[in-house]
C-alpha positions in Angstrom: -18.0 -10.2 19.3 -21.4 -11.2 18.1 -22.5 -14.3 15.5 -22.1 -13.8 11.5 -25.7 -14.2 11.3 -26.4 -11.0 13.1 -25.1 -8.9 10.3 -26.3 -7.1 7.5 -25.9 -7.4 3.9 -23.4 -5.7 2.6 -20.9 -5.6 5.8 -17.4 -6.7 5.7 -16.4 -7.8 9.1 -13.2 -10.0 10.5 -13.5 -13.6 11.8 -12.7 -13.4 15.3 -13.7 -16.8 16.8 -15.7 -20.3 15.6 -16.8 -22.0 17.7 -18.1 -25.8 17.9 -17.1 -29.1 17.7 -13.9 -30.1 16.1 -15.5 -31.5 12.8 -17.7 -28.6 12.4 -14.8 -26.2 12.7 -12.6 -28.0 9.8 -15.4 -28.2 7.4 -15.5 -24.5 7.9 -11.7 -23.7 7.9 -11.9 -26.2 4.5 -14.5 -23.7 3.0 -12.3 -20.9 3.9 -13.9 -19.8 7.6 -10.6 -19.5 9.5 -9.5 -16.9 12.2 -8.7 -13.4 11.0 -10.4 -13.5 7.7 -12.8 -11.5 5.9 -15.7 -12.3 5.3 -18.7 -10.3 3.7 -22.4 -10.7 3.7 -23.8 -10.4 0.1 -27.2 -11.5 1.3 -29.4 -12.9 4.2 -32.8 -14.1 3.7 -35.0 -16.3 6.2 -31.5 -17.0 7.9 -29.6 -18.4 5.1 -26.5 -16.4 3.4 -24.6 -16.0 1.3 -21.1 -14.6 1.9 -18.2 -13.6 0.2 -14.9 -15.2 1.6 -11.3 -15.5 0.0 -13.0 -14.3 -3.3 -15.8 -17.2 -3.2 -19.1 -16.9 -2.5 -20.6 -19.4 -0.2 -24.5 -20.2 0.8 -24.3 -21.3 4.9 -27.3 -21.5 7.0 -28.3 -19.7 9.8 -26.7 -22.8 12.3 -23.8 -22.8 10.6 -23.7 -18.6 11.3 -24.1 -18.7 14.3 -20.8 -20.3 14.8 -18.6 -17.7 13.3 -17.8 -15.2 15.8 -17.0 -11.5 14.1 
């Protein structure tokens, strides 16, 4: 298990875990961060990315990253 925000552009990888508070974990499950779903890194610059999840693309910062566990 390692954080979304370790990897690379272009990887598809499986959400195993997220971790934090309760709040912060709906906000992501409402944005489509849930347990067992994919997720793929179109891009990652100073920390920021953008990812592809449930045909969306959505911008997170690096914080936010590091709470998805893949």
């Amino acid at each position: 298990m390692m954080p979304l925000s370790m990897a690379k552009p272009g990887e598809t990888n499986y959400i195993l875990k997220i971790t934090g508070k309760d709040a912060v974990r709906q906000h992501l499950a409402e944005l489509g961060f849930v347990v067992g779903e994919r997720v793929t890194v179109v891009s990652a610059i100073s920390g920021n990315m953008i990812l592809q999840v449930k045909d969306c693309r959505i911008a997170l910062g690096g914080e936010m990253a590091n709470r998805i566990l893949i």
